[in-house]
C-alpha positions as CSV (number, residue, x, y, z in Angstrom):
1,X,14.2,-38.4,-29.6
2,X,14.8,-42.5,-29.7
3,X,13.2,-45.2,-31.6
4,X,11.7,-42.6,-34.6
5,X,9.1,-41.2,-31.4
6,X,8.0,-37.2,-31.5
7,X,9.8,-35.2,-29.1
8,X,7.6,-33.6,-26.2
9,X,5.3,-30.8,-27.0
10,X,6.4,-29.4,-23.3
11,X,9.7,-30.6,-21.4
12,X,12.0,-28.8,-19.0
13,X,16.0,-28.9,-19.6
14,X,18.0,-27.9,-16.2
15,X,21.7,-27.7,-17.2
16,X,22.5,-27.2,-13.5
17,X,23.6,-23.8,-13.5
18,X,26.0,-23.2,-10.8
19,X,23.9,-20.8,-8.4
20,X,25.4,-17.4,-7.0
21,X,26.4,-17.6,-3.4
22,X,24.6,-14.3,-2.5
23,X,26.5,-14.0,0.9
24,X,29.8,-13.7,-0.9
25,X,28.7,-11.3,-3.8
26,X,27.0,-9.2,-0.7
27,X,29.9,-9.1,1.0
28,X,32.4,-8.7,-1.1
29,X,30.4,-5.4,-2.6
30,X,30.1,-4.0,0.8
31,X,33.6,-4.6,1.5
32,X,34.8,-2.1,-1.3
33,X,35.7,1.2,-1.0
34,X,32.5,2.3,-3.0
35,X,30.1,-0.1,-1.5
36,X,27.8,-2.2,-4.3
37,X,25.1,-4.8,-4.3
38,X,24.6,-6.6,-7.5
39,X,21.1,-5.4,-8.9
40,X,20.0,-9.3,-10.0
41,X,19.3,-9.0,-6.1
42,X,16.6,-6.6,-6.7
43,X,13.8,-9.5,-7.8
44,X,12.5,-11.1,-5.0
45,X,8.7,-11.5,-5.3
46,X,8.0,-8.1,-3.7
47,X,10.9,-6.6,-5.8
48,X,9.0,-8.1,-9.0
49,X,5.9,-6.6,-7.9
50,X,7.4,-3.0,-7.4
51,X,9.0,-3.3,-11.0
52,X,6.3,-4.2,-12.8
53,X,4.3,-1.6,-11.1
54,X,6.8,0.9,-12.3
55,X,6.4,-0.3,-16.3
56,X,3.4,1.5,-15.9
57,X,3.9,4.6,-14.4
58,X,3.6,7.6,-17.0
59,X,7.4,8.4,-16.3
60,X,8.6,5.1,-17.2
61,X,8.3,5.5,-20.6
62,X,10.6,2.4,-21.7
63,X,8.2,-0.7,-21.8
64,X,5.3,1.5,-22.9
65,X,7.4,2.2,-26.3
66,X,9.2,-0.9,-26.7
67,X,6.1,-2.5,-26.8
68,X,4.5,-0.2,-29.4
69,X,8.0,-0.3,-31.1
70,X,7.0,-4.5,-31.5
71,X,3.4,-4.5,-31.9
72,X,4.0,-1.4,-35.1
73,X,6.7,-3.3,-36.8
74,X,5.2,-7.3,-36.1
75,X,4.7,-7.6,-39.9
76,X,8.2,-6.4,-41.0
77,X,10.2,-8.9,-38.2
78,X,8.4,-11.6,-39.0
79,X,9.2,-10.7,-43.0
80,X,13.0,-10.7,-42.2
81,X,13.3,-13.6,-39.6
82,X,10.6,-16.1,-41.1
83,X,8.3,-18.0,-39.3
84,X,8.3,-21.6,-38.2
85,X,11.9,-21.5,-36.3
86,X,12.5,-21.6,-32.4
87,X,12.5,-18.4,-30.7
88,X,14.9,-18.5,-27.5
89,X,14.2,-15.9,-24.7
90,X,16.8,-14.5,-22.4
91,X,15.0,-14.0,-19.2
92,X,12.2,-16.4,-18.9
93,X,8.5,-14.1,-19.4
94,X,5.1,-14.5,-20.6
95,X,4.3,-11.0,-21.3
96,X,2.9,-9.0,-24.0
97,X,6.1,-8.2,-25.6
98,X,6.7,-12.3,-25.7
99,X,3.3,-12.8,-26.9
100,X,3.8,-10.3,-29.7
101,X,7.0,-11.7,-31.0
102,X,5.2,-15.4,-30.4
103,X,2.4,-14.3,-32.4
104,X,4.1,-12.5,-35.7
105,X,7.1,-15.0,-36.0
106,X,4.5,-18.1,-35.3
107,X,7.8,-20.1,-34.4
108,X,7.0,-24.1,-34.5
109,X,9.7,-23.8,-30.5
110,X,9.7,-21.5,-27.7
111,X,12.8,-21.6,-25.4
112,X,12.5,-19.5,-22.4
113,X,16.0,-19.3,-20.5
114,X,16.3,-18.2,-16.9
115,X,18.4,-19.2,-13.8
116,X,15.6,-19.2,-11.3
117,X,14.2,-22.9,-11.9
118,X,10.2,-22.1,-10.2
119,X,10.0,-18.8,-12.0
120,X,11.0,-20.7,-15.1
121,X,8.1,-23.3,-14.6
122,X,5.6,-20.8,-13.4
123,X,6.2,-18.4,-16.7
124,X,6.9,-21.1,-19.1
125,X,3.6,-23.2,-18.3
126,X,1.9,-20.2,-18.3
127,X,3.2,-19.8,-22.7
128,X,2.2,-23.5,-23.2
129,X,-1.0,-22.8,-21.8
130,X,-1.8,-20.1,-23.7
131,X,-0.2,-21.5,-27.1
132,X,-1.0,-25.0,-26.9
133,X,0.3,-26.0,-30.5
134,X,3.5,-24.7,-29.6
135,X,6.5,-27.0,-28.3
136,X,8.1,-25.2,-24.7
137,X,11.3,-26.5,-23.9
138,X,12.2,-24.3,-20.5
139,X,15.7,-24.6,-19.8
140,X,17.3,-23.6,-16.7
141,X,20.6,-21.9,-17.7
142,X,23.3,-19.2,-16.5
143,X,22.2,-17.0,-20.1
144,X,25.2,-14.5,-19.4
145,X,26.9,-17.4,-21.2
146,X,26.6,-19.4,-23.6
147,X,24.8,-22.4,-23.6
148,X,23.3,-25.9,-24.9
149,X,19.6,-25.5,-26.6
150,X,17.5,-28.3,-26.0
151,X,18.1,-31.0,-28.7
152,X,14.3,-31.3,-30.2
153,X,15.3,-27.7,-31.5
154,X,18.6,-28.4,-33.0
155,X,17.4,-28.7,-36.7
156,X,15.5,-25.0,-36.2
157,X,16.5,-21.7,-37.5
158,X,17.2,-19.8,-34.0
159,X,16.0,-16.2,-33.0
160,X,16.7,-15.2,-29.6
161,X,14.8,-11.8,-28.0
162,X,16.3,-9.9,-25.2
163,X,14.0,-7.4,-24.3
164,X,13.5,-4.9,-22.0
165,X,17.0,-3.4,-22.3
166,X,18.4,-5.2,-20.2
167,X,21.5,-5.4,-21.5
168,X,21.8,-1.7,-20.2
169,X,22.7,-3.2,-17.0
170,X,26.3,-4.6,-18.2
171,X,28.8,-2.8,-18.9
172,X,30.1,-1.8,-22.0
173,X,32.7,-4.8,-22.1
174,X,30.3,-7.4,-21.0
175,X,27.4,-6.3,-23.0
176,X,30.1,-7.6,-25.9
177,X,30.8,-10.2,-24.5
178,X,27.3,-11.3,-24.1
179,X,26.4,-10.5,-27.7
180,X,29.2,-13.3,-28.5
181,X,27.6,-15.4,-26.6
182,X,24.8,-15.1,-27.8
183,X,26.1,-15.1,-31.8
184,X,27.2,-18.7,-30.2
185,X,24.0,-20.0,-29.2
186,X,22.1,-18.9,-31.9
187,X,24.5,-20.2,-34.8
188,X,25.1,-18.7,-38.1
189,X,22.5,-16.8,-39.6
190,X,20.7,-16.6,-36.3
191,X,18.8,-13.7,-35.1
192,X,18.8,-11.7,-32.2
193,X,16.1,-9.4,-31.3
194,X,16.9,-6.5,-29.0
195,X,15.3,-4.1,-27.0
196,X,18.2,-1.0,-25.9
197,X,17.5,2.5,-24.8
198,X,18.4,5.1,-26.5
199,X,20.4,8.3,-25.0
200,X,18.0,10.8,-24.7
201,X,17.9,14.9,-22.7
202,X,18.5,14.2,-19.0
203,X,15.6,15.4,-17.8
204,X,13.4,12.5,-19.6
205,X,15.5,10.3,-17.7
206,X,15.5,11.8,-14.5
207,X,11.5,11.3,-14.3
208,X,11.7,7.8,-15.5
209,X,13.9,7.0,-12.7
210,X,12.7,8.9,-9.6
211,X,9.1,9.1,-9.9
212,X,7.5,11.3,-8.2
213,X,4.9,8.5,-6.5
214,X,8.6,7.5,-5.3
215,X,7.7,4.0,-6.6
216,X,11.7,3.5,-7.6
217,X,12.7,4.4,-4.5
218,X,10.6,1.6,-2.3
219,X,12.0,-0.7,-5.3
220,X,15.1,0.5,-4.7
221,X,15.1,0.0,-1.1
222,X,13.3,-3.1,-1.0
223,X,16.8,-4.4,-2.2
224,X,18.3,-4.0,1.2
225,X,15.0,-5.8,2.7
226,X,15.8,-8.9,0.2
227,X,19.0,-8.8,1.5
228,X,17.7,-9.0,5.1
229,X,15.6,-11.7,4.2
230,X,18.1,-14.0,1.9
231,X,21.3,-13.6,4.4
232,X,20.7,-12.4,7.5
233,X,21.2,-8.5,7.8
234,X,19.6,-6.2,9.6
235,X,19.7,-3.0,7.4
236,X,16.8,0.0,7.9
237,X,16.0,0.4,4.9
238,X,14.2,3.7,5.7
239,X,17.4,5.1,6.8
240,X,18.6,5.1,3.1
241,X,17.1,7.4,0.2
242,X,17.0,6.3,-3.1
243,X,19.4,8.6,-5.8
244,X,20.0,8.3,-9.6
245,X,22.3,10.2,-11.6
246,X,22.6,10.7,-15.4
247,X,26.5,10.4,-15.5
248,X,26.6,12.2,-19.2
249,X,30.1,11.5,-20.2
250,X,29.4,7.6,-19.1
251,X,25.9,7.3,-21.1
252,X,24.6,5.9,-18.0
253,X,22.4,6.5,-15.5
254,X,23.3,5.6,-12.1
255,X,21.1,4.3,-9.1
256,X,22.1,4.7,-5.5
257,X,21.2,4.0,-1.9
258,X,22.3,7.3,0.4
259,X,23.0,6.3,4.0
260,X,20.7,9.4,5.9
261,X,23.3,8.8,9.0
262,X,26.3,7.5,10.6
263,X,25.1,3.6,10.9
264,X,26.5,0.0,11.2
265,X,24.9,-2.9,10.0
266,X,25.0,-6.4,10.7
267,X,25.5,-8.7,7.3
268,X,25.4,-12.2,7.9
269,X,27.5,-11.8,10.7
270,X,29.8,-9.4,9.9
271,X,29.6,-5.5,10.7
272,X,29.8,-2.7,7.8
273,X,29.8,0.6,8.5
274,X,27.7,3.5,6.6
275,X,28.8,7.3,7.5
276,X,25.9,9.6,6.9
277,X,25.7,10.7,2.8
278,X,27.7,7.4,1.7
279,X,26.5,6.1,-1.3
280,X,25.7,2.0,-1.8
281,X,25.8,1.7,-5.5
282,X,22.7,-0.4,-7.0
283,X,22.6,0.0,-10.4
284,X,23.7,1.5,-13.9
285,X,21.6,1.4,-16.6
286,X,23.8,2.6,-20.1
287,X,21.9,3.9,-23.0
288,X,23.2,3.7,-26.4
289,X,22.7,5.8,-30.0
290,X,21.9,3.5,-32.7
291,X,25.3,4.2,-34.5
292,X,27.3,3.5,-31.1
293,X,25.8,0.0,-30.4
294,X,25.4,-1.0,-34.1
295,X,29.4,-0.6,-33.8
296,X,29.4,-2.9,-30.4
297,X,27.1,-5.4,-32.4
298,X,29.4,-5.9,-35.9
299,X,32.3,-6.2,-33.0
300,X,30.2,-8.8,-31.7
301,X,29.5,-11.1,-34.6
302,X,26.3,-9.4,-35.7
303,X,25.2,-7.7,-38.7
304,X,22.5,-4.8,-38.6
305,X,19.6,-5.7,-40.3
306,X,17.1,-2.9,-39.1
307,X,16.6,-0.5,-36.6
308,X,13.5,-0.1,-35.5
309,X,12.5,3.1,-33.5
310,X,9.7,5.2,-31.5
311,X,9.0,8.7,-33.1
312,X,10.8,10.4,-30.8
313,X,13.9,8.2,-31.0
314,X,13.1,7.3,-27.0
315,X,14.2,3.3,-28.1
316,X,15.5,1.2,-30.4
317,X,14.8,-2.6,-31.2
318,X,17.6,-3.9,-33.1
319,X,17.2,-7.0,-35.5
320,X,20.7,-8.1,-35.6
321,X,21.6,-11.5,-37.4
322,X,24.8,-13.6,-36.3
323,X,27.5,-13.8,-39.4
């Protein structure tokens, strides 16, 4: 703000984020003894499309009760984290579980956080739209680490949500790692609201992760397509099945692409072999016990305020304040 004027109800902050070079990371996962492709290279707009048609697939039982984890328990985060603050999101959305956490914390700032500048704009016009007396500073940022909030909502008490579990997808290491990050960002007595899935019998997490529509495995697949599309491969995606694993000991489950035969492939100009039955790693997804990642969150710089579970125990939405 200068000369004593209001700051903006909407502006967008791009801190440059130093984009991925996709053709290296591709490479350089296909060039390992295990081949891997990073899963961020799942969400092209036919890749979002497949995911959000799996949220609501009967199997997929992890947004369905993360939601009703938020919606039964809006009065009693709103109680501990107050209202009137600036609520940061990791992962720029407008959907319901946003809206909830929008609607029961009332915050006077919204700051959604993505890498992807036009999916930033799209979703984050979308919130201002809808909450009009709300202030939306987007902010185009690299939210694996930490960074600068926008300066109208300096003076704000800061509660970031990351939901979605999400932070499933790092590993044990990094998810701590992020959690100090994000202790940065939000400051002292700042609050982080978290979505994480809990470790549950394998075969509950078998169906939630080959349905039997096989709706995982054409999102699954379309990754190799993306990759076609975004460097220049020429993979057949159909000659790859889709495979994930509960690894038990590793409290993760594991997603995979199995080559169906012997098979090269051309990746932006360079050949990589497949023999029939190898595996192209595409994912992990680690689930957590309450008691096991309320440990990795006091390592982290965060207290345990409440955990707030489903019936069943399926997931947990941790309210976690930064000492």
């Amino acid at each position: 703000m200068h000369n004593g004027e209001a700051a903006p109800r909407y502006q967008f902050f791009d801190l440059k984020p130093a984009l991925p070079d996709m053709t290296a990371e591709v490479l350089d996962g296909l060039s390992r003894a295990s081949k891997s492709i990073p899963p961020k290279y799942f969400y092209d707009a036919e890749g979002s499309r497949l995911f959000d048609a799996i949220t609501r697939l009967p199997e997929y039982y992890l947004t369905r009760i993360e939601t009703g984890i938020l919606r039964d328990n809006r009065d009693r985060i709103a109680r501990l984290v107050g209202t009137g603050g600036c609520l940061v999101e990791y992962g720029s959305g407008s959907s319901v579980k946003s809206r909830l956490v929008i609607e029961a914390c009332r915050p006077a700032a919204y700051v959604p956080v993505d890498i992807s500048r036009d999916h930033l704009e799209q979703s984050a016009r979308a919130v201002f739209d809808r909450y009009p007396e709300l202030a939306v500073y987007p902010t185009c940022a690299d939210y694996s680490v930490p960074f600068e909030l926008p300066p109208p909502v300096a003076a704000l008490g800061h509660l970031a949500f990351f939901p979605g579990s999400s932070i499933g997808n790092f590993e044990p290491s990094a998810a701590g790692d992020f959690l100090r990050g994000v202790a940065q960002v939000v400051g002292r007595a700042g609050w982080l609201v978290l979505g994480v899935d809990t470790r549950k019998d394998r075969d509950i997490l078998d169906r939630a992760y080959t349905d039997a529509g096989g709706i995982t495995e054409q999102f699954n697949r379309n990754l190799l397509r993306n990759i076609n599309n975004a460097v220049g491969a020429d993979f057949d995606a159909q000659s790859f099945r889709h495979l994930a694993v509960y690894n038990e000991a590793a409290g993760r489950i594991e997603m995979y692409l199995v080559a169906e035969r012997d098979q090269r492939v051309s990746v932006a100009g360079t050949e990589v072999a497949f023999a029939a039955g190898e595996r192209l790693h595409t994912e992990n997804s680690y689930k957590y016990s309450p008691e096991a990642f309320v440990e990795m969150a006091d390592r982290s710089g965060f207290d345990c305020a409440d955990v707030l579970l489903d019936e069943r125990a399926y997931f947990m939405v941790l309210m976690l304040r930064a000492r």
